[in-house]
C-alpha positions in Angstrom: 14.0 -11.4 -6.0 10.9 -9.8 -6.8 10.6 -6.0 -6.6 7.0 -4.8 -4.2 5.7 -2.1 -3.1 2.4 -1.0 -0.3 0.0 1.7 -1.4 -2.0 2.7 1.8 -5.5 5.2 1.7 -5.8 6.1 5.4 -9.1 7.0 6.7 -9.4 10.0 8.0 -12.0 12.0 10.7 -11.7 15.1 12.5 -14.0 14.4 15.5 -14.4 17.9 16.7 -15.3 19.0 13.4 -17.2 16.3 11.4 -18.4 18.6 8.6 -14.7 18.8 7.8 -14.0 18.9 4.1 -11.5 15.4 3.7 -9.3 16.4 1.1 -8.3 19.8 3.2 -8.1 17.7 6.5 -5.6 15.4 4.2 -3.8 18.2 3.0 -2.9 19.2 6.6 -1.5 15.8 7.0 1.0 16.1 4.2 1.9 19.5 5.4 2.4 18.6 9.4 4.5 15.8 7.9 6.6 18.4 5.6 6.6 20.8 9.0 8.4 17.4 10.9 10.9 16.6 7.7 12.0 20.1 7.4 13.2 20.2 11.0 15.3 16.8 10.2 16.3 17.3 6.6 16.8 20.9 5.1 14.3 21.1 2.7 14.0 17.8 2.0 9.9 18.0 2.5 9.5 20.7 -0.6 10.8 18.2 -3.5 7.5 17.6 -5.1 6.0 14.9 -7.3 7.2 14.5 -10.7 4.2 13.7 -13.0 6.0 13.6 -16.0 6.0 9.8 -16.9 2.4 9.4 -15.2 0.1 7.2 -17.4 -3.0 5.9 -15.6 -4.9 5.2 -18.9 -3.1 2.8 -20.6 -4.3 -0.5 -20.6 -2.8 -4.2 -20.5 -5.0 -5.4 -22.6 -3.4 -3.3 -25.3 -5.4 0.1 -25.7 -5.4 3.0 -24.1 -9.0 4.8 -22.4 -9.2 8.1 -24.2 -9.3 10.5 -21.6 -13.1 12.4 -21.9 -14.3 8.5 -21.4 -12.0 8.3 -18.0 -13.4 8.7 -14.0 -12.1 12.0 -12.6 -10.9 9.6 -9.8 -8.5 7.6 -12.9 -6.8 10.8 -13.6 -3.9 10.7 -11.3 -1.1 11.7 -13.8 -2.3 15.4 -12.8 -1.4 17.1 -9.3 -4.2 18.1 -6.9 -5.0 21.7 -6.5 -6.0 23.5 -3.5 -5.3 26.9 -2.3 -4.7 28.7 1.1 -8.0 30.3 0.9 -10.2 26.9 0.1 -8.6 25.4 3.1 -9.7 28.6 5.3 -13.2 28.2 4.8 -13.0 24.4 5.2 -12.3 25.3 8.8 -14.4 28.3 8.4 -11.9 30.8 9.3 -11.0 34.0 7.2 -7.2 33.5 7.8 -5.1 30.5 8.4 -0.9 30.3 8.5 0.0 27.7 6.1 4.0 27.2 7.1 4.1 24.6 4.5 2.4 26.4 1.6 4.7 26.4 -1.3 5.8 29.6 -3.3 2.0 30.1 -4.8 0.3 29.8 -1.4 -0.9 26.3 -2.4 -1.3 23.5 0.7 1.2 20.8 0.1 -0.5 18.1 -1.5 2.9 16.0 -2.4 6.0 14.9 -1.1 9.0 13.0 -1.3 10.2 11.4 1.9 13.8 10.3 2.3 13.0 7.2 3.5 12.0 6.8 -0.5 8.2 6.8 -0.5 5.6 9.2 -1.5 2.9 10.6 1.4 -0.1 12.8 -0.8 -3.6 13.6 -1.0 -5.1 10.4 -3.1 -9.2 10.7 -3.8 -9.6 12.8 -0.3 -7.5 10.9 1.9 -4.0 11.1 2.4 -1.6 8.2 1.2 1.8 6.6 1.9 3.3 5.2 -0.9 6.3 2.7 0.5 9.4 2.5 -1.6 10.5 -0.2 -3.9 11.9 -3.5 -1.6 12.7 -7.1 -2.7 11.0 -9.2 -0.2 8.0 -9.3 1.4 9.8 -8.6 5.2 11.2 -5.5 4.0 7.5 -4.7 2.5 6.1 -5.3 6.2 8.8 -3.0 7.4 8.6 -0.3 4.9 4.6 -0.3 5.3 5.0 -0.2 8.5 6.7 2.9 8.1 3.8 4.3 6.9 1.8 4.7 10.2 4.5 5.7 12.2 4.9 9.1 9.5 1.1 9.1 9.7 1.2 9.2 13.5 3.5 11.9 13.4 1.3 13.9 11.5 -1.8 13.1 13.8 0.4 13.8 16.6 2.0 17.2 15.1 -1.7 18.3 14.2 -3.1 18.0 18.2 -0.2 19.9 19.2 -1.7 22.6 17.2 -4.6 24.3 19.1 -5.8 26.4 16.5 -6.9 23.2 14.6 -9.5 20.5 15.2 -7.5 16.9 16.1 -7.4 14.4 13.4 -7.9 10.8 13.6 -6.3 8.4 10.9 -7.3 4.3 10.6 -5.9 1.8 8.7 -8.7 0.2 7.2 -11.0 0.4 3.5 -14.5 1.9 4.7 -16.6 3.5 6.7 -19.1 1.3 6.8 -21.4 3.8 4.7 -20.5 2.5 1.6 -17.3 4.2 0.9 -14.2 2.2 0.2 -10.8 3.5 0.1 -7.9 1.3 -1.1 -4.6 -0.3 -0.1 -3.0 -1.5 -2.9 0.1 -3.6 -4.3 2.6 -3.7 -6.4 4.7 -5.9 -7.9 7.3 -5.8 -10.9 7.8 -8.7 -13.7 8.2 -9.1 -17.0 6.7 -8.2 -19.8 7.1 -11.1 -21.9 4.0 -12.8 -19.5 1.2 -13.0 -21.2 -1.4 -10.9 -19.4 -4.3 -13.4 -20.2 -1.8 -15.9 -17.9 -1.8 -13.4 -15.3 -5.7 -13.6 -14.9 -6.1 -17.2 -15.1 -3.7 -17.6 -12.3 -4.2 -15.1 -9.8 -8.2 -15.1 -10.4 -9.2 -17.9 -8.0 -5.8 -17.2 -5.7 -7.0 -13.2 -5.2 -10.6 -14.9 -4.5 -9.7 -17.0 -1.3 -6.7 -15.0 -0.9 -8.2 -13.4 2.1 -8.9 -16.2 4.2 -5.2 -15.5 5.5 -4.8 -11.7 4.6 -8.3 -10.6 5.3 -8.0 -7.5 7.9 -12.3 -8.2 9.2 -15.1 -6.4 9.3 -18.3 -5.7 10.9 -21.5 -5.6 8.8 -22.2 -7.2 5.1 -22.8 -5.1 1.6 -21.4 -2.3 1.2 -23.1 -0.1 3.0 -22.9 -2.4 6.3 -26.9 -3.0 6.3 -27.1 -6.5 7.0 -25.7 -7.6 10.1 -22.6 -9.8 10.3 -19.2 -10.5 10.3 -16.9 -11.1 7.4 -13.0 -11.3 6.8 -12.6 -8.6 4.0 -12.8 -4.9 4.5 -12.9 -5.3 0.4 -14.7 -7.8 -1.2 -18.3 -6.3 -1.3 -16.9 -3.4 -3.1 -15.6 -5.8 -6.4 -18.4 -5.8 -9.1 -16.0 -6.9 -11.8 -13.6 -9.7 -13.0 -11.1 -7.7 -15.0 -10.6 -3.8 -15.2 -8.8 -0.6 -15.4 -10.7 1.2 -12.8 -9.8 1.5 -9.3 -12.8 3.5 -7.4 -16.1 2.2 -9.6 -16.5 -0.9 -11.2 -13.8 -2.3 -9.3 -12.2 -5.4 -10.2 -10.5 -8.2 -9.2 -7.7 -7.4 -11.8 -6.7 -4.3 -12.0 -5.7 -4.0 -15.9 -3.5 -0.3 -14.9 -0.1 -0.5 -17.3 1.8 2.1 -16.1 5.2 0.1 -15.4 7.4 3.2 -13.7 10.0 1.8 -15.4 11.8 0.5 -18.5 8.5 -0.1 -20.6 9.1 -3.1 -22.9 11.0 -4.6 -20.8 8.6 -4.9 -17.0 5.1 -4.8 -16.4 4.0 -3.6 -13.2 0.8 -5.6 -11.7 -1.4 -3.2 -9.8 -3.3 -5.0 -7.2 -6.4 -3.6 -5.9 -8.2 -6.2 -4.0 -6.5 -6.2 -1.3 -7.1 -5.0 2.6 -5.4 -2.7 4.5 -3.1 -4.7 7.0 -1.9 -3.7 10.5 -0.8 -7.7 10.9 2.7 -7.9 10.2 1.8 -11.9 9.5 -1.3 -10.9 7.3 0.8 -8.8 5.8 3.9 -10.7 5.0 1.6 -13.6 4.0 0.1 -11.4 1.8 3.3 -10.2 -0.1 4.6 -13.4 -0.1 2.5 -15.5 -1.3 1.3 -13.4 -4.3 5.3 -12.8 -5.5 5.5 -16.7 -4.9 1.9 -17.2 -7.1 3.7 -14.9 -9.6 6.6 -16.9 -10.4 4.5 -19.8 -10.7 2.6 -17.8 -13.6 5.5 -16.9 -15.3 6.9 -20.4 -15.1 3.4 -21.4 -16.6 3.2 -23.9 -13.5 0.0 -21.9 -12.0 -3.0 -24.5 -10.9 -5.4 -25.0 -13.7 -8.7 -24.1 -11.7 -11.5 -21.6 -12.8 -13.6 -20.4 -10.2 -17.7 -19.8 -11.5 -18.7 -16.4 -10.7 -15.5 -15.1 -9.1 -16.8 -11.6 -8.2 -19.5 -13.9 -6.6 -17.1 -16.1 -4.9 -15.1 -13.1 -4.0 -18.3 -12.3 -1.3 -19.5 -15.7 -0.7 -15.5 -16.6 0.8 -15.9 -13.1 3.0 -19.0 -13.5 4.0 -18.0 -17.1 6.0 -15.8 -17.4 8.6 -15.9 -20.9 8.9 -14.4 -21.6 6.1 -16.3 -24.5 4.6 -18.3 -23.0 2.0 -17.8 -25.0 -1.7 -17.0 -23.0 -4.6 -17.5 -24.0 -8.2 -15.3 -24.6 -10.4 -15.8 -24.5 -13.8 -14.7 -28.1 -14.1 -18.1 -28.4 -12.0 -15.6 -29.4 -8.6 -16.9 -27.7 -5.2 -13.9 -26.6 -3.5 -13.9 -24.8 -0.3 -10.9 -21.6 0.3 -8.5 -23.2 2.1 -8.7 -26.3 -0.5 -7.5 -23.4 -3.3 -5.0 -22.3 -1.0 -3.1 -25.8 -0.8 -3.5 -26.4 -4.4 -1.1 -22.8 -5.2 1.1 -23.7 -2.1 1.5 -27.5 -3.3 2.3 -25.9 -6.7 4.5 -23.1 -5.1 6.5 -25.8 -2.7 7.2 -27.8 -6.0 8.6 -25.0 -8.0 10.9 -24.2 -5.2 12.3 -27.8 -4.7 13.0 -27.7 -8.1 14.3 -23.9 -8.3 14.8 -22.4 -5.7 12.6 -19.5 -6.4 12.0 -19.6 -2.7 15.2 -18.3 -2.0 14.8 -15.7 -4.1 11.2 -14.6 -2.6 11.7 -14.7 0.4 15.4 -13.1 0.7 15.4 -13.4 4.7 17.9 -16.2 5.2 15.5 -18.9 5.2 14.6 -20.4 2.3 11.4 -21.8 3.1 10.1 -18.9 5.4 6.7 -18.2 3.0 5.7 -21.4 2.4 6.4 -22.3 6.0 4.3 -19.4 7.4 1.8 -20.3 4.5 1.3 -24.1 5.5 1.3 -23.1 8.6 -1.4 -20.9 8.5 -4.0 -22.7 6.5 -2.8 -25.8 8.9 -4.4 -24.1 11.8 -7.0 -22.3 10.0 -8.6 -25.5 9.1 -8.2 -27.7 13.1 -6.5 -25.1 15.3 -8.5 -21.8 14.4 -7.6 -20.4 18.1 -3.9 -20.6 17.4 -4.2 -18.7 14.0 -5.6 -16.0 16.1 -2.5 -14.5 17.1 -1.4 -14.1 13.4 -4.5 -14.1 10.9 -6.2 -10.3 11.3 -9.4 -11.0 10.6 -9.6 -14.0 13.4 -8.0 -12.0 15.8 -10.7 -8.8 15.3 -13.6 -11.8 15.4 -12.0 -13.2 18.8 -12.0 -9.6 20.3 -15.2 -8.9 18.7 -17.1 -11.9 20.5 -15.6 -11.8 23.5 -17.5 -8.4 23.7 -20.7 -10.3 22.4 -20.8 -12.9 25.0 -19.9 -10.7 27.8 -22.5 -7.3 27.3 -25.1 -10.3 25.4 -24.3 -7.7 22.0 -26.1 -8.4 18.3 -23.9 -8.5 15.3 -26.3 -5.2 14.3 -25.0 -3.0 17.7 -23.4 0.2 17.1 -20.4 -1.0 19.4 -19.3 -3.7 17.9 -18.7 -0.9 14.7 -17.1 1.2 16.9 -14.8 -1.8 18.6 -14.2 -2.3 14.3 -13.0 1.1 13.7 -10.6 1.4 16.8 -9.3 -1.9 15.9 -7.7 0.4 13.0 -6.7 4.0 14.8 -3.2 4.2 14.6 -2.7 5.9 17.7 -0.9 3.0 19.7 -2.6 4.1 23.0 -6.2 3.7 20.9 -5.7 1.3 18.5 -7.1 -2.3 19.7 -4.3 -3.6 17.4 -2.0 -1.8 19.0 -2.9 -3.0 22.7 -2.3 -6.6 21.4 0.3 -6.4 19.9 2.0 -4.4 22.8 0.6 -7.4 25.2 2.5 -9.8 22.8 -1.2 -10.9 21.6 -0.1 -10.7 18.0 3.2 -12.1 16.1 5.6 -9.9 14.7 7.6 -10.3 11.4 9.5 -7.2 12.1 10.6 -5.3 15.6 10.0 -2.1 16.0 13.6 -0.7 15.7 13.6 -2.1 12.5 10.2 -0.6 11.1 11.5 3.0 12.9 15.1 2.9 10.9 12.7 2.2 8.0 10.7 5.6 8.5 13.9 7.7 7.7 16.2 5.2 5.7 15.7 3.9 2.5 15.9 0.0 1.6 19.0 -0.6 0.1 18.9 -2.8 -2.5 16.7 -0.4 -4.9 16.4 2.5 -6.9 14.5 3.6 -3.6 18.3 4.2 -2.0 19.1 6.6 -4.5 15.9 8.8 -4.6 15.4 8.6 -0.8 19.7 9.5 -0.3 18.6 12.7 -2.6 15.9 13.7 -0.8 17.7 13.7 2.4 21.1 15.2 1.5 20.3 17.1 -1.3 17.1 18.1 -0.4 16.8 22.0 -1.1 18.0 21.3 -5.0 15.6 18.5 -5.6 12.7 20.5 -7.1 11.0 17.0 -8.1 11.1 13.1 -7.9 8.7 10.4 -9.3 9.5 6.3 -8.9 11.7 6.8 -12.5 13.6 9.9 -12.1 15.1 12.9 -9.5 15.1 16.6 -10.8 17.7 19.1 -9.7 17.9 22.3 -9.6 21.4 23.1 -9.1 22.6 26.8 -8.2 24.6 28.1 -10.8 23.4 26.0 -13.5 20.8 27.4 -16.0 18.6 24.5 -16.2 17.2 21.4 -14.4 19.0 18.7 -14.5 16.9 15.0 -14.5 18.5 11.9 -13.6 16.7 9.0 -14.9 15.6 5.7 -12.9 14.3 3.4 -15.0 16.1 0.3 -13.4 14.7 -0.9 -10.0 17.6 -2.4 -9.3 19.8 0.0 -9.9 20.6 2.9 -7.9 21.7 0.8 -4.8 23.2 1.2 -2.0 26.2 -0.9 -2.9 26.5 1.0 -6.3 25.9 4.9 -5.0 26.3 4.5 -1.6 30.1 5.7 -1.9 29.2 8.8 -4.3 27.1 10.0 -1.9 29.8 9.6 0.9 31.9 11.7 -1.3 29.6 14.8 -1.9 28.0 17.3 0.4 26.8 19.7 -2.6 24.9 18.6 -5.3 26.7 20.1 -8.3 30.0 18.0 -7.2 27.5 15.2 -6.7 26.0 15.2 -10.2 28.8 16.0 -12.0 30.7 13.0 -11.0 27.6 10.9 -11.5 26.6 12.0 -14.5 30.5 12.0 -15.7 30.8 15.8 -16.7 27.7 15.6 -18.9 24.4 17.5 -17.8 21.2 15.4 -17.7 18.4 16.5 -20.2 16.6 19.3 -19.1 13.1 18.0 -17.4 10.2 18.1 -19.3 
């Protein structure tokens, strides 16, 4: 059992009004959202962020940036600001009803979903956040989530005809050399030496994306030279190792901000990787990287040492036929899918002899990763059309040239951008994804029943149960939330009261689920799960 989490920048673009100011287009997708949860959960979409335990600086390397040296972009431990009257002249008009302004007359820039995750304004476009899970099928689910409470916002804001329409894509760029991220997460222990965490998941993150690669038209990052590669990402990474996230970006992402009980888990911030809408992509791409973990911390990790890895980062995006030869540092010439079957023989072996893929996979089927794994780089390297149906970036290539061959189109047309960016609208009726998927054109980890309880139900096998349970029935005394703690503001009482959540694994269904059967108020709630004693007043 690993614990994993999705963090998804989606782009955004207000077609009617392109000179749109982002972050205020953003805001107004928070806020439609909180206008939706309100109707469903009584105040559930006004519990607000909790920053208090927020530290972006600190490194894993053992230091911490002092804060005049950080990026504005790095300092995320502070909420966003923006007022009724900024968003006003963003749409240039004087007034503007804001039914989701707070007390202050500030936009909603945060929230707290019941479902457990977090949807706010990250570095101008808005973000969902997917609660805590234990497996990488309940990570495609809960992501999944994600663009289903982002279509409801895009869907709540056309309904509105006092405000231009806005568009939302899952994908990293806009082709103009801006890149917007999709992170990971994933919880282990401390006690792995973070040196060991680089030397094993360097050269896997580097040919990672021959399976989890969501495609992309153009090459650099500003699209300039014409082409195809597999990785919205990988001409955006200058750097091997690194605590940045939007300059200098690197490979490993060096964040140490656990959200949890400090000395005892670290929590691995991934960075590199794309944007899926694939539920196969997707799950490969959770799996396997909880499955690479274990072998770190089980010391069992391939010894290989890729030359140039930022390098080779580009060089495996930029072919999509797979057979260009890395160097190793050994001076070997390797190609991808060769590093791929090195981590999967080494992964297969650990789980004959452990089990571990039991406890990865945590779907009834012991061997589902590696399976889907083998699989995979099996017909990626002889049966390329098969893999179509599952790998993203292969299946945007197949659609792309079968719109090459038929209008005679260049790599450097203008449609073939525009075929790449409706690939990612979420809007199910424009979304090329979408239309495959619905034509059974695409495989499917998860149904769609399952990924729709997931936008209003927390997983339950997390701390995720009991902060998204809160939300939803308690939700006009939760005054804040973060991923290691849930503020109330009981009536009656004189000050907040913060219950702490250090433990991912705590905070279950199976051990709160019958509290909160028992309590429709919060004060009866808290007192019986805090046994009589009031919490610490929050910070």
């Amino acid at each position: 059992m690993r614990v994993m989490g999705s963090e998804t920048e989606y782009g955004i673009h207000a077609p009617s009004a392109p000179s749109a100011n982002a972050t205020m287009m953003s805001a107004r997708v928070v806020q439609a959202y909180a206008q939706l949860t309100r109707q469903r959960a009584a105040g559930g979409a006004e519990t607000r962020w909790d920053y208090t335990d927020e530290e972006p600086l600190h490194d894993a390397r053992g230091w911490t940036l002092e804060r005049p040296a950080a990026h504005p972009s790095q300092l995320t431990d502070q909420p966003p600001v923006l007022d009724a009257e900024a968003v006003a002249l963003a749409y240039g008009r004087e007034e503007l009803e804001l039914d989701g302004q707070d007390e202050s007359g500030s936009l909603l820039m945060n929230m707290v979903l019941g479902n457990g995750a977090r949807l706010y304004v990250d570095h101008a476009h808005p973000e969902y956040s997917s609660p805590e899970v234990t497996n990488p099928r309940d990570a495609v689910a809960w992501d999944a989530a994600g663009d289903l409470v982002a279509l409801a916002s895009v869907r709540r804001l056309a309904a509105d005809p006092e405000l231009p329409p806005v568009n939302l894509y899952k994908n990293n760029t806009d082709n103009k050399s801006v890149s917007y991220g999709s992170h990971e997460n994933y919880l282990m222990p401390r006690s792995t030496p973070f040196g060991d965490i680089v030397r094993g998941l360097t050269p896997f993150f580097v040919t990672r994306q021959i399976m989890c690669g969501a495609g992309r038209v153009g090459l650099g990052q500003d699209s300039s030279t014409p082409g195809f590669q597999l990785s919205q990402r990988a001409d955006f990474f200058e750097a091997e190792v690194g605590l940045e996230t939007t300059i200098r970006r690197p490979i490993i992402n060096t964040r140490d901000e656990p959200h949890a009980t400090a000395d005892k888990y670290r929590r691995l911030h991934v960075i590199i990787g794309d944007a899926n809408l694939s539920q196969t992509s997707n799950y490969l791409k959770f799996g396997t990287t909880a499955m690479v973990l274990s072998l770190i911390e089980a010391g069992l990790a391939p010894k290989v040492e890729v030359h140039e890895p930022v390098a080779a980062l580009q060089t495996v995006s930029h072919d999509t036929t797979l057979t260009a030869r890395l160097r190793l540092i050994d001076g070997r010439r390797v190609t991808a899918l060769d590093l791929q079957w090195m981590y999967h023989e080494a992964a297969a072996k650990l789980a004959q002899d452990t089990g571990v893929a039991d406890a990865v996979d945590g779907d009834g089927h012991s061997h589902g990763v590696l399976e889907r794994w083998a699989t995979t780089l099996t017909q990626l390297g002889s049966e390329r059309a098969a893999a179509a149906s599952s790998v993203e970036w292969l299946a945007k290539l197949s659609l792309l040239e079968g719109y090459r061959q038929r209008d005679g189109l260049a790599w450097d047309s203008p449609r073939l951008g525009l075929v790449d960016l409706q690939w990612a609208d979420i809007r199910p009726e424009k979304g090329l994804y979408h239309r495959l998927l619905a034509r059974g054109r695409m495989q499917r980890v998860v149904d769609d029943a399952a990924i729709a309880t997931a936008v209003t139900r927390p997983p339950s096998d997390t701390r995720a149960f009991f902060r998204g349970r809160c939300v939803s029935s308690f939700g006009k005394d939760v005054v804040g939330a973060s991923w290691d703690s849930v503020i109330f503001d009981v009536p009656g009482h004189g000050r907040l009261q913060r219950v702490p959540t250090r433990e991912p694994l705590r905070g279950t269904e199976a051990l709160t689920g019958a509290l909160f059967a028992r309590h429709s108020e919060s004060g009866p709630f808290l007192a019986e799960l805090l046994g009589g004693t009031p919490a610490p007043p929050a910070a």
